[in-house]
N, C-alpha and C positions, 0 to 999 in steps of 0.2 A: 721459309717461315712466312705465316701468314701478316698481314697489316694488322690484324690485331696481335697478332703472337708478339708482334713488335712493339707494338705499345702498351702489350702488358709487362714486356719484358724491361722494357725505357724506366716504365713508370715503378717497377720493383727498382730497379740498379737507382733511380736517381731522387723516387717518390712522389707525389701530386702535389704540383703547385701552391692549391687549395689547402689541404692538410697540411705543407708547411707555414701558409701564411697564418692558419686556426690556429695552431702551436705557438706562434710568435705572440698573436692575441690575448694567449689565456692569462698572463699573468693581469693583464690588464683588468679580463673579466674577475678575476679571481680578487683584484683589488677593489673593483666595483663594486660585486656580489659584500663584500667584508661593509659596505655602507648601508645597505639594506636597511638594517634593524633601526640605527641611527635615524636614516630618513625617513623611514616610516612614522615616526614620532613626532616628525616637522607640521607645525602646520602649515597651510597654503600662504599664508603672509611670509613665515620663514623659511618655506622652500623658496618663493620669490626673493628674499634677501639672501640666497646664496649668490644667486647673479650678481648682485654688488660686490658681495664678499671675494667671487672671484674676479671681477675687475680689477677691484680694490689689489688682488695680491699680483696681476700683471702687472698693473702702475708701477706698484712698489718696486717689482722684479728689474724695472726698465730704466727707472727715474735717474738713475746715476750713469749707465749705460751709455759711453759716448757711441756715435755714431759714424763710427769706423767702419770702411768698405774690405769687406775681403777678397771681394772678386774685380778688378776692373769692370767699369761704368759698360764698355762697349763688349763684355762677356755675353754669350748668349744666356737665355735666358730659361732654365729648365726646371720643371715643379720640383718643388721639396728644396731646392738650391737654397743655401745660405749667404747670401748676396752683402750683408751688415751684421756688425756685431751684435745691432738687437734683435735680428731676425735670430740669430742664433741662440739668444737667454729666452725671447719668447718662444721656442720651440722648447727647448728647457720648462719653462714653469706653464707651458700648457701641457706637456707630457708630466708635469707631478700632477696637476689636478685635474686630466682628464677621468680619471675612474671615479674623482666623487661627481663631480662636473654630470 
């Protein structure tokens, strides 16, 4: 079998990277696209008061949030890691309002 034979073959049995990471996206986009109409009506004053509005709903999200470690102090350190409890609510309410965001 040729080197491509083989990674046409890989990429049928197990898929493209790409295409499963798009798949994972769309609901996103599909939530996004659902604000169109809404924001197209905003004007430039109240599209810039959305940026408050979503500060405003982190705050809120956080304010009670103690600051409990989940990982020990001397864990390594690796992106996307949830290291404290409010690392973990603010991943929480930035993934609700990333599509209007």
């Amino acid at each position: 079998m040729s080197e491509d034979g083989l990674k046409g073959f890989l990429k049928k049995l197990f898929g493209d990277t790409n295409e499963k990471r798009v798949k994972e996206l769309q609901p996103y986009v599909d939530r996004a696209n659902s604000f169109e109409a809404a924001m197209q009506k905003l004007t430039d004053e109240e599209l810039k008061g959305k940026t408050a509005e979503f500060k405003l709903k982190i705050e809120n999200a956080l304010k009670d949030v103690p600051d409990v470690r989940l990982l020990p102090e001397d864990a390594p350190k690796m992106p996307g890691q949830l290291r404290t409890q409010k690392d973990k609510v603010l991943g929480e309410i930035l993934e609700q309002i990333l599509p209007e965001a």
